[in-house]
Each structure stands twice: as structure tokens, then as C-alpha cells.
C-alpha positions as CSV (number, residue, x, y, z in Angstrom):
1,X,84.3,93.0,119.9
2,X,86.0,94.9,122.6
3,X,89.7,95.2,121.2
4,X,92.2,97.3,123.4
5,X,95.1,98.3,120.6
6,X,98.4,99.2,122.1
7,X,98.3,102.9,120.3
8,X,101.5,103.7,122.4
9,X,103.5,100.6,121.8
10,X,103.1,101.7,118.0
11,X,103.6,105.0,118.4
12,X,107.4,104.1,120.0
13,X,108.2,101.6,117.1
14,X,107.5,105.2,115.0
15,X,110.0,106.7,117.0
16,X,112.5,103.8,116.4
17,X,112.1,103.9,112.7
18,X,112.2,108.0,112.9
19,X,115.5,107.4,114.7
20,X,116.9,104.7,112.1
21,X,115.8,106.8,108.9
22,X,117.7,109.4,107.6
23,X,118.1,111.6,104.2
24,X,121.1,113.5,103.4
25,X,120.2,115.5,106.2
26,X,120.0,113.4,108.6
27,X,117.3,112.2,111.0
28,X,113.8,114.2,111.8
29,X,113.4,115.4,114.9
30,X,109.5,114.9,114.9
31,X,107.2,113.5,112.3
32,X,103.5,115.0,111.6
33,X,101.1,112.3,111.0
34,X,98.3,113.2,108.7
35,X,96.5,110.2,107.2
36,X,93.6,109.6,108.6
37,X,94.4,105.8,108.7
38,X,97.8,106.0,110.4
39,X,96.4,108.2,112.8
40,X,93.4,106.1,113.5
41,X,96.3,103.4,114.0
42,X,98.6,105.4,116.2
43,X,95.7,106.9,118.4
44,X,92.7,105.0,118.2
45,X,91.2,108.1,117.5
46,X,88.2,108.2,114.6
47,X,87.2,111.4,113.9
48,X,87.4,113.3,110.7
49,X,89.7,116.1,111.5
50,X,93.1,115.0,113.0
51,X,97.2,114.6,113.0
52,X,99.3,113.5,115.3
53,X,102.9,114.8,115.9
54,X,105.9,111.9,117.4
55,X,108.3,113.5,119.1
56,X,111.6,111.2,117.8
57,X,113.2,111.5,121.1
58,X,110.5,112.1,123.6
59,X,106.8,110.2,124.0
60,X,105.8,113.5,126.3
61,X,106.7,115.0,123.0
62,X,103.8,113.6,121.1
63,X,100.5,115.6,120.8
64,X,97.2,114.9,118.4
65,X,95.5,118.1,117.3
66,X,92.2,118.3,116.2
67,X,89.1,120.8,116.3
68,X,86.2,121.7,118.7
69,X,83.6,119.3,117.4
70,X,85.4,116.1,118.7
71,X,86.1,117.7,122.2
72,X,84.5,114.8,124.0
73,X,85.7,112.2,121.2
74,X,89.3,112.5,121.6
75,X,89.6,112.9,125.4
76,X,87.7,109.2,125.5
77,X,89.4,107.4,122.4
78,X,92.6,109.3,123.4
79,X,93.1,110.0,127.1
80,X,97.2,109.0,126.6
81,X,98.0,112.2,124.7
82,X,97.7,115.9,125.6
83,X,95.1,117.5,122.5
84,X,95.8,120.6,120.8
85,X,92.4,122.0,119.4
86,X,92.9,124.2,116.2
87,X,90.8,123.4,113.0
88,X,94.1,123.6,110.6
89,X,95.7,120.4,113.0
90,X,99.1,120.0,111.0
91,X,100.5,123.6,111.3
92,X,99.3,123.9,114.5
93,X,101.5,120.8,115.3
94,X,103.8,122.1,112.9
95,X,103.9,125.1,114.9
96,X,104.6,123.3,118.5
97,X,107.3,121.2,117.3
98,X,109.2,124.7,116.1
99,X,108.5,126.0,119.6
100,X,110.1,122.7,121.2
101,X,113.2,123.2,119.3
102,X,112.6,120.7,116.6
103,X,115.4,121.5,113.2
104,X,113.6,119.0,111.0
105,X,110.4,118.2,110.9
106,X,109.1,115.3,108.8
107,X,105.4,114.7,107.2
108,X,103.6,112.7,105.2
109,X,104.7,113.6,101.7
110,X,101.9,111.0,100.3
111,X,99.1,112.3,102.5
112,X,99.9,116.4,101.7
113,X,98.9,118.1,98.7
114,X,101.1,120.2,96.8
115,X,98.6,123.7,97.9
116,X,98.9,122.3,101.7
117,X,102.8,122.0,101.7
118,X,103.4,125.4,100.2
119,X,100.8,126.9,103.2
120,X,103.7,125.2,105.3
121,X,106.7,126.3,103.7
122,X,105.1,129.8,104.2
123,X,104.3,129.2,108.0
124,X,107.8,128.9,108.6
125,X,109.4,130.9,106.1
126,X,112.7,132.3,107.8
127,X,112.1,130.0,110.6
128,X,114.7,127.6,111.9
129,X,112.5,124.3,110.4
130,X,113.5,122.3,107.4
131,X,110.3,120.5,106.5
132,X,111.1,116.8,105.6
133,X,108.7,114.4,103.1
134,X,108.5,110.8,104.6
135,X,106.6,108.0,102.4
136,X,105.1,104.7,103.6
137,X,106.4,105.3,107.2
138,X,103.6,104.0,109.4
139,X,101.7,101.9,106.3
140,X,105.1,99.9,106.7
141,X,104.6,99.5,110.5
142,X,100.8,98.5,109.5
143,X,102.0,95.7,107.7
144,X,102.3,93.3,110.3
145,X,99.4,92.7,112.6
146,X,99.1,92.0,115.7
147,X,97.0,89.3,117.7
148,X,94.7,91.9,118.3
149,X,93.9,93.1,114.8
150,X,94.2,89.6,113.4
151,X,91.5,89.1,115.7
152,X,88.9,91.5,114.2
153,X,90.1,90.2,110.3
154,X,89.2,87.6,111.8
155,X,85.8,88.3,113.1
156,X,85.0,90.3,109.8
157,X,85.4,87.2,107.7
158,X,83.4,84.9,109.9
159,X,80.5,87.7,108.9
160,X,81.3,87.4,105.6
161,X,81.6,83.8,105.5
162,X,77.6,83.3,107.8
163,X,76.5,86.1,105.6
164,X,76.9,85.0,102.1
165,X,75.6,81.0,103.3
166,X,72.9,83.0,104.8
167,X,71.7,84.2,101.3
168,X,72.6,81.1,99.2
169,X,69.9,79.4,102.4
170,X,67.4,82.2,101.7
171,X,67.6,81.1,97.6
172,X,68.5,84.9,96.4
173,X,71.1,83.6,94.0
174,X,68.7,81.9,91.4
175,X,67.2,83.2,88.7
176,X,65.2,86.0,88.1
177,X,66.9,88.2,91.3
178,X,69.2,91.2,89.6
179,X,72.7,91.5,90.9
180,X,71.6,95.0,93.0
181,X,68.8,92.9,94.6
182,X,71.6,89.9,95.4
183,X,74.0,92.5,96.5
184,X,71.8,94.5,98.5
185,X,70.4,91.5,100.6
186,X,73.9,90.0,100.7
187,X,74.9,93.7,102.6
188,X,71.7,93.5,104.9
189,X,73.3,90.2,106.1
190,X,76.6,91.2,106.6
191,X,75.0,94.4,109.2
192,X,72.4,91.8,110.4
193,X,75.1,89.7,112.0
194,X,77.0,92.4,113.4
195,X,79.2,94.1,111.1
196,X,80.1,97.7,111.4
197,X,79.6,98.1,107.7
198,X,81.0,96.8,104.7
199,X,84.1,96.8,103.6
200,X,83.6,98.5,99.8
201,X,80.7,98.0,97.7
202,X,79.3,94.6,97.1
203,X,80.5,93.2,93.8
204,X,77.7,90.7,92.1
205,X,78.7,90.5,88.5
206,X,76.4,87.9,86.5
207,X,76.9,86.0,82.6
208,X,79.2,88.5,80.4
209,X,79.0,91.0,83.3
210,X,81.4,88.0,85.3
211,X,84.5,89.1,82.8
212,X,84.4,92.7,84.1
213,X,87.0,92.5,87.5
214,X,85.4,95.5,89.2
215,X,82.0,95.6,87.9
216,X,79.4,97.5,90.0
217,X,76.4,95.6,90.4
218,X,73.3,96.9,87.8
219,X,70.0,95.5,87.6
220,X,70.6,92.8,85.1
221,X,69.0,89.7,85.7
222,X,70.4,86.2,86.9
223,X,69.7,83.8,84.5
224,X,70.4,79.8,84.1
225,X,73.6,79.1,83.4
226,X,75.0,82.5,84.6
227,X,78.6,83.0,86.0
228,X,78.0,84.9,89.0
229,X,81.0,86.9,90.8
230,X,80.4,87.8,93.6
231,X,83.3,89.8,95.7
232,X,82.7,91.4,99.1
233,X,83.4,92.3,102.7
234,X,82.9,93.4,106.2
235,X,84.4,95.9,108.2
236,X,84.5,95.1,112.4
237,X,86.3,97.2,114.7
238,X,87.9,99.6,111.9
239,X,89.3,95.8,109.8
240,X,88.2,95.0,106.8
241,X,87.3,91.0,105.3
242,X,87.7,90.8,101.7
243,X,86.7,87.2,100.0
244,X,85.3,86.3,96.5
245,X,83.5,83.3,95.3
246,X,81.9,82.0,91.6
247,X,79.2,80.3,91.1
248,X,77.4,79.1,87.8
249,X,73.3,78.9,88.4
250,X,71.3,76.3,87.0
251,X,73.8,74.9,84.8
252,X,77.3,74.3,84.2
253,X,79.4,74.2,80.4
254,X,82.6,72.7,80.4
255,X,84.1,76.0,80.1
256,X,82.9,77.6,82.7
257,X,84.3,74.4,84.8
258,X,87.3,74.4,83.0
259,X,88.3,77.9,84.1
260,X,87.2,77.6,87.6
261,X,89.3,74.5,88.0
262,X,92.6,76.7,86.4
263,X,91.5,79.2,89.1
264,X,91.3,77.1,91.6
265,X,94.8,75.7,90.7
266,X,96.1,78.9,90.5
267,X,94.9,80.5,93.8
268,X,96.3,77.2,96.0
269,X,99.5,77.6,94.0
270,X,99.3,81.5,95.1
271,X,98.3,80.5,98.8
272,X,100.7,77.6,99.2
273,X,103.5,80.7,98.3
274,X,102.6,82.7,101.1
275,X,105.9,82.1,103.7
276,X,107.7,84.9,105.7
277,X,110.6,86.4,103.8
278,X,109.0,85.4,100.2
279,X,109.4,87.5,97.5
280,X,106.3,89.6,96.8
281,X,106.7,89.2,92.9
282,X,107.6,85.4,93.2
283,X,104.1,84.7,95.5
284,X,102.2,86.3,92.2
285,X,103.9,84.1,89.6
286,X,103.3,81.1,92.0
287,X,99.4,81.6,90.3
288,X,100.1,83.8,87.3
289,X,102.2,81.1,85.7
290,X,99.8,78.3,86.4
291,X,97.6,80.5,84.1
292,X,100.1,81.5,82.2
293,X,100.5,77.7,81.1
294,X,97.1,77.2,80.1
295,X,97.0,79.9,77.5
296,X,95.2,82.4,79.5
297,X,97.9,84.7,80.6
298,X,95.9,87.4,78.7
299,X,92.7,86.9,80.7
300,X,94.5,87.6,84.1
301,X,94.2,91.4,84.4
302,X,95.4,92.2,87.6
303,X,97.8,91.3,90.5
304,X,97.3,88.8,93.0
305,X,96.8,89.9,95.8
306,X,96.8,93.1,98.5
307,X,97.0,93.6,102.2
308,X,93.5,93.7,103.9
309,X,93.5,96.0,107.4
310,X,92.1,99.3,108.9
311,X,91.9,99.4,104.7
312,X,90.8,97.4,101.9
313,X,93.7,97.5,99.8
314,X,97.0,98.5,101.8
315,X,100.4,97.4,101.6
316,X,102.4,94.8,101.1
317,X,100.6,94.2,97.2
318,X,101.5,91.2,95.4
319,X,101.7,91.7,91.8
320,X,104.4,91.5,89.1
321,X,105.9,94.9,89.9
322,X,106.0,94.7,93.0
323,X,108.8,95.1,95.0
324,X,109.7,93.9,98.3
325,X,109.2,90.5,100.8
326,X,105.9,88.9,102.6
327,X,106.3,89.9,106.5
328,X,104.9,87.4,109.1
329,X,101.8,88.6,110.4
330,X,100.3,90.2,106.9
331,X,97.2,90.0,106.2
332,X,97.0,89.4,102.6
333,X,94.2,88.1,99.9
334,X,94.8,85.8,97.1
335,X,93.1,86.4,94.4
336,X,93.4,85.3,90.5
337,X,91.2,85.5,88.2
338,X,90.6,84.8,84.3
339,X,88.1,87.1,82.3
340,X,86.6,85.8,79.4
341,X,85.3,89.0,77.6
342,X,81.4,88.2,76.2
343,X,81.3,85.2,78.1
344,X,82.1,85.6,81.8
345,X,85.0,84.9,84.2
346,X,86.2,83.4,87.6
347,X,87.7,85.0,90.6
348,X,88.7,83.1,93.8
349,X,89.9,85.3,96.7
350,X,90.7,84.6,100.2
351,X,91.9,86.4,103.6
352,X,95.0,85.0,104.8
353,X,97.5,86.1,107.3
354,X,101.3,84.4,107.2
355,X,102.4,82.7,109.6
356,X,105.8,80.8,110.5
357,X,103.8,77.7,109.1
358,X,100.7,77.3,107.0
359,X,99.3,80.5,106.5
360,X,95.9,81.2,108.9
361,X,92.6,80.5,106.5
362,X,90.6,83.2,107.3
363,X,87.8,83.0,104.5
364,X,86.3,79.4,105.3
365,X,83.5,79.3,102.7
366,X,84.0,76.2,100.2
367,X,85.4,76.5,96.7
368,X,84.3,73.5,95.3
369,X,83.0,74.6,91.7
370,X,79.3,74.7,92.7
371,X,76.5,74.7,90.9
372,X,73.2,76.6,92.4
């Protein structure tokens, strides 16, 4: 879906944020932007070699660098900003800002390896630059979406939602299909209807298998009475979906219905949490604690949730050590689970983004316990 991003409106909220943050030092005069990701999200460019340098005073200031095999790429996803062509892109942006006069030059300390950094320090050995490490600058700007990118979270989901009826219509979750056969068709769907690829690898986890949180699909059977996990997403226009659902085939025991209802308890309780200005570690013990009350604190492995975007997992998280509040505008899952080892486990996830009010549902499929 044709999205047009406002690259340089977030580009100037960098500069504000340059200009407000400071070190002992005092502010940067230009920031380096390596991460892929932030500079997909600062540009709109896509290609594999790139950086981006924000002038902190100046937007004629701002360059992107990258090398000879995107010629044509970046002068059509990026026609706003003049394109330095070198191979090495940061010190040749490195290099520009020393020639413009910049005294500090920030980069993005959680983006540069240690090897990289010291080929910097060298490049401007007796030079008149201090190099400056910034962390979580632009993820922090990502945070909040706009209307735009709620729009393709949006769009993803709705794939992920027609794709996973599509294959509980075919009949592939019954017995006798293996989870890489259910996860495979379930990934077919998801391109069928439009996606530009998925959003990680397709988690179908059935009987014991269910317990393991992250288990990569193998070429067990489904049998009768199976747990199936099933976790997945789509990716449209660079933003990912993310939703999980469990299902018991054949036939249900009462504790495999017993857990589903504690999950299901536990991921309204987590969803009902999500307001502007909550804190992060109060939304996850919303859900942990109804678990925590029916004795299965232990069988809750992980945090709650993560925010879903131009990546999977990206800021703000929602765990017990976390740290931090819930901005308006995230786009955030909800997801608790309980993990019975041997026997098999639940996990309900969602996509939702906060809002002044009810949070926006973005994962519509039903979580009635279901029996297939």
C-alpha cells in the first residue's frame, strides 16, 4: 500500500533531540546514523550499505552516503538529500562533518563495533573531532507511530489474521500434517495475500513441542489432542504483524482448558493495562500476577510484551526489568504464556497500539479456546 513517510519531519525531531541531549561535553554537533533500521526510518532508503549524517543545526547539513551499486536506488527513495558515494559510508560522513566544522560528532555506540570505532578514532587522530557514543536515539523517536505506519501494522495483521483462517478453511491443522508442512502453507498464505514477506520464521509448535516458547517448527506430527502454538507474522511496507494463537486438535483435557482460560485471563488483564504514561513494568504484572496467583509463576518464561515496527522486537519492551513508561502511539504485543514442560503450553499474543482510550485491536482473530 502506497505509504508516503515524512523522512524529513523525522529527521528534524533528530535534530531537536541532538539539541536537547548533552554529556559532560555538551551537545553534538552532527550525529552519524548507522543502523540500518534508523536509517531506513530517517530516509526511506532500503539498501544494504548506508548512514546518514544530521547536521544538529542545519537540514542542508544532512547527507546519506552509500556506495555505487545503489546509484539509481537512493536518488529515487531519497531525492531530499544530497548522496555521498564511498563504500566505507560512516567515515566518509565522518569525514564531511570534520570539513564543515563539526567539534563533536556523535554515532551510534549500539550499532559500531569496537574494530569499526577504533578505524575512527584513527581517521581523525590529531583532528579537531571528539567522537561522541549516542544509544537508543532514533529507536526512541521510533516508538511512537505515526498514522501512516500504524497503517501498514495494520495492513500486516489483516494478512495475518485472512491468512491463518485461510488455513484452518483449507483443514491443514488436523492430524497427520507436521508443524513444517502447517508452517510452510501458513507462510504461502501470508505472500499469497500480499505480504512482502514474513515477519520472522513461522512458529508451529505441537503436544510437548507447545511448552518450548521459541520452538522452530520440525517435522513432528499433529496428533489428536495436540496443543498447537502457532506464532507468526507479516511484514507490509517495511512493518511487521506479530500474533499468536493455541489450539488443541481433536480433543480437549481439562488442563489444557484450564491453562488457556489463565492465559486468556492474563493477556486481557495485560491489554486492559495498556494506557499512555503507564509504567512499563506495572503493564507486565497486570498479566504476570494473574499467573502468578494460580501457581504458575514458574511456567511464565518471558516478558510480556515488545514493540512491533520496521522490527519485530523493538522498543518500548514490557517485562519485569524494564524500565520506563507506555508512549501513545506504540505499537506493542501482549503476550503471556504458561509452559508446561512434557506436556505442552499456551501463548496468546496480540498487536495493539495505545491510544488516549481503548487501545486499537489490531490482531482480530478469535481467542475463544477452540477445539479443531
Amino acid at each position: 500500500m502506497p505509504i508516503i513517510h515524512d523522512t524529513a519531519g523525522r529527521r528534524d525531531r533528530l535534530r531537536n533531540l541532538l539539541r536537547e541531549r548533552s554529556d559532560a561535553g555538551g551537545p553534538v554537533s552532527a550525529f552519524i546514523v548507522s543502523d540500518l533500521v534508523n536509517v531506513r526510518y530517517l530516509t526511506g532508503f532500503t539498501g544494504s550499505n548506508a548512514a546518514v549524517l544530521i547536521d544538529a543545526e542545519d537540514p542542508a547539513g544532512d547527507r546519506i552516503a552509500t556506495d555505487g551499486r545503489y546509484l539509481t536506488q537512493v536518488a529515487a527513495q531519497v531525492p531530499d538529500l544530497e548522496a555521498v558515494i564511498e563504500r566505507a559510508c560512516v567515515p566518509a560522513l565522518l569525514e564531511r562533518a570534520r570539513t564543515a566544522g563539526a567539534g563533536r560528532v556523535g554515532f551510534e555506540a549500539d550499532a559500531v563495533t569496537v574494530a569499526s570505532l577504533r578505524a575512527l578514532e584513527k581517521s581523525v587522530d590529531g583532528a579537531p573531532v571528539e567522537l561522541v557514543g549516542l544509544t537508543g536515539v532514533v529507536q526512541g523517536l521510533r516508538e511512537v507511530k505515526d498514522a501512516g505506519e500504524v497503517a501498514l501494522i495494520r495492513a500486516a495483521c489483516a494478512i495475518g489474521d485472512a491468512a491463518l483462517a485461510q488455513i484452518i478453511a483449507d483443514g491443514v491443522l488436523r492430524a497427520g500434517t507436521t508443524e513444517r508442512e502447517a508452517a510452510r502453507a501458513l507462510e504461502f498464505a501470508v505472500y499469497r495475500l500480499g505480504a512482502d514477506g514474513i515477519a520472522f520464521e513461522t512458529i508451529v509448535a505441537a503436544g510437548a513441542h507447545s511448552a518450548i516458547p521459541h520452538h522452530r517448527p520440525t517435522g513432528a506430527v499433529l496428533a489428536d489432542g495436540d496443543l498447537v502454538k502457532i506464532d507468526f507474522g507479516a511484514v507490509v511496507g517495511g512493518y511487521h504483524s506479530d500474533m499468536t494463537r493455541t489450539f488443541v486438535l481433536g480433543r480437549a483435557a481439562d488442563w489444557q482448558r484450564e491453562i488457556y482460560e489463565l492465559v486468556a485471563r492474563a493477556q486481557a488483564a495485560g491489554r486492559a493495562a495498556l494506557r499512555p504514561g503507564a509504567d512499563l513494568r506495572a503493564v507486565d504484572a497486570a498479566a504476570r500476577d494473574v499467573i502468578d496467583a494460580a501457581g504458575h509463576g514458574e511456567h511464565y518464561v518471558h516478558g510480556l510484551g515488545h514493540g512491533v515496527g520496521l522490527q519485530i522486537h523493538e522498543a518500548p519492551g514490557i517485562g519485569k526489568l524494564a524500565a520506563g513508561t507506555l508512549p501513545c502511539g506504540a505499537a506493542v504485543t501482549v503476550e503471556p504464556g504458561v509452559y508446561l514442560p512434557g506436556w505442552g503450553g499456551v501463548r496468546i499474543e496480540d498487536t495493539l497500539v495505545v491510544s488516549d482510550g481503548e487501545p486499537e485491536l489490531l490482531t482480530t482473530t478469535d481467542k475463544t479456546f477452540t477445539v479443531l
